[in-house]
C-alpha positions as CSV (number, residue, x, y, z in Angstrom):
1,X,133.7,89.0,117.9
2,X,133.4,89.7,114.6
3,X,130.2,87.8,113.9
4,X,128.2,91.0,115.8
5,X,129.1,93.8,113.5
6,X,128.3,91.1,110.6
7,X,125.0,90.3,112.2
8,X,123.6,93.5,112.3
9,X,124.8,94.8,109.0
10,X,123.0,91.7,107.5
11,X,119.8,92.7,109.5
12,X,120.1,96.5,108.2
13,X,120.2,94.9,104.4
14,X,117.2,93.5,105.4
15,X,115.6,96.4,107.0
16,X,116.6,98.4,103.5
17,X,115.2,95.9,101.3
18,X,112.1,96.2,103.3
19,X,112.5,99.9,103.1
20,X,112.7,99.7,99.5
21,X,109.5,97.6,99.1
22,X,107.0,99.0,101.4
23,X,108.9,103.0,101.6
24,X,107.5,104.1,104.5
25,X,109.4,106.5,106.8
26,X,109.2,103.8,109.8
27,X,110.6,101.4,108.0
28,X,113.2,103.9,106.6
29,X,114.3,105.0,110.1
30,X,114.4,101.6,111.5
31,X,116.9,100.4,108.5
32,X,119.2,103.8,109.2
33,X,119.0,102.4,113.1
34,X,120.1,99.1,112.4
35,X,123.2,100.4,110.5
36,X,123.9,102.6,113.1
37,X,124.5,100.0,115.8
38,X,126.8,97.9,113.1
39,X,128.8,101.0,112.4
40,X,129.0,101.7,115.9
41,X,130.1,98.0,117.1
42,X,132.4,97.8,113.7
43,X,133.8,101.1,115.3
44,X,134.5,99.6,118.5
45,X,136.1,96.5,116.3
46,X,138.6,98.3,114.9
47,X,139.1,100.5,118.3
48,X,140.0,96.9,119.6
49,X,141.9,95.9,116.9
50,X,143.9,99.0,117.1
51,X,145.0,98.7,120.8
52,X,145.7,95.0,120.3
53,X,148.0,95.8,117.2
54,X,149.5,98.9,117.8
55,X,148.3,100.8,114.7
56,X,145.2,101.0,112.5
57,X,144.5,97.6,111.3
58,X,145.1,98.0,107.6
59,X,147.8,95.9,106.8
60,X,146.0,92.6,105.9
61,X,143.2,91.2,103.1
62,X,140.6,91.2,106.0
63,X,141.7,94.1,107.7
64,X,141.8,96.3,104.6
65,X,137.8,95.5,103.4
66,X,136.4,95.4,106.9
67,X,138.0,98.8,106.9
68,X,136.5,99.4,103.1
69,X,132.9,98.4,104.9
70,X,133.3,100.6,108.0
71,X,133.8,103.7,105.7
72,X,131.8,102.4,102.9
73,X,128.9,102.2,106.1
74,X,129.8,105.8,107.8
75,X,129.6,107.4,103.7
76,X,126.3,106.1,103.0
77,X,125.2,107.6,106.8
78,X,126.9,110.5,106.2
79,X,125.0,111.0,102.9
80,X,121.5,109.5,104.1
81,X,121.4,112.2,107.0
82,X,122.6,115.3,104.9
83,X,121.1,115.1,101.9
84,X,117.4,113.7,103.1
85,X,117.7,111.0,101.3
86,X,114.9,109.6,102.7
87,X,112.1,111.8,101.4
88,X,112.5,109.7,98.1
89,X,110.8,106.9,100.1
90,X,108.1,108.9,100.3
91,X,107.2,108.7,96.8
92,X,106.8,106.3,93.9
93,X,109.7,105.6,91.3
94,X,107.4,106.7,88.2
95,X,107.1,110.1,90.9
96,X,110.7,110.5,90.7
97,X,111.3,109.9,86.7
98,X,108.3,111.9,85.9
99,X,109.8,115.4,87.8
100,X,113.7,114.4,86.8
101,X,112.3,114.0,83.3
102,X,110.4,117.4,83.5
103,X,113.4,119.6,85.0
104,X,115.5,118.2,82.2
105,X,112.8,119.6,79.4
106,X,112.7,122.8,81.1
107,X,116.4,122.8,81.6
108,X,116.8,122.6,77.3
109,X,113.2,123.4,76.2
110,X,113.7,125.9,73.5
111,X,111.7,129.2,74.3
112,X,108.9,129.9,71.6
113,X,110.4,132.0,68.5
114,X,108.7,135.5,67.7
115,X,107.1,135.2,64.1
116,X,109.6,136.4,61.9
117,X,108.9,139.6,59.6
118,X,108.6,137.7,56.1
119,X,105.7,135.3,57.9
120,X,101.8,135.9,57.3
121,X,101.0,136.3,60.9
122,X,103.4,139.0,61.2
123,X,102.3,140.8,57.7
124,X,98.6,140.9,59.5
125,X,99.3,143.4,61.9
């Protein structure tokens, strides 16, 4: 039972290396697809689990980082869908470093200096 959740979070690790390598919004949307449906059938895991137990299944090694992989999988979702994550795959790495490297020298770029009164520009007028 336990071998389905596995199965499709190994073929959304896939799907996201893929993602990473080619980053095109297809492939983006497929990978968030695939680790849907192994959040969803972990989901219904643990659901099982639960009634079979009694209580949520936290108790145990196993129980405790299949529950660390199920939140750890709903997290990154959460993020990926409100943040946009995915527009990044729309552009290159050096696109990415060259604007984050620009913001931060506007952020602390030092605004010009008037000439002081003692300098020969300011004398001339």
């Amino acid at each position: 039972m336990n071998a389905v959740p596995l199965a499709l979070y190994a073929i959304a690790c896939v799907r996201y290396a893929m993602q990473f390598a080619s980053r095109t919004l297809n492939t983006s949307r497929a990978a968030s697809t695939w680790l849907i449906m192994a959040a969803f059938s972990h989901t219904f895991i643990i659901g099982m689990e639960t009634m079979r137990v009694g209580h949520i299944p936290f108790a145990g090694a196993t129980s405790a980082i299949s529950t660390f992989v199920w939140l750890l999988a709903l997290s990154y979702l959460y993020i990926e869908f409100t943040t946009g994550e995915r527009l990044v795959v729309q552009e290159s790495m050096d696109e990415v470093l060259r604007r984050a490297v620009a913001y931060q020298q506007a952020k602390f770029c030092i605004p010009p200096q008037m000439p002081s009164p003692s300098s020969p520009k300011a004398r001339r007028s």
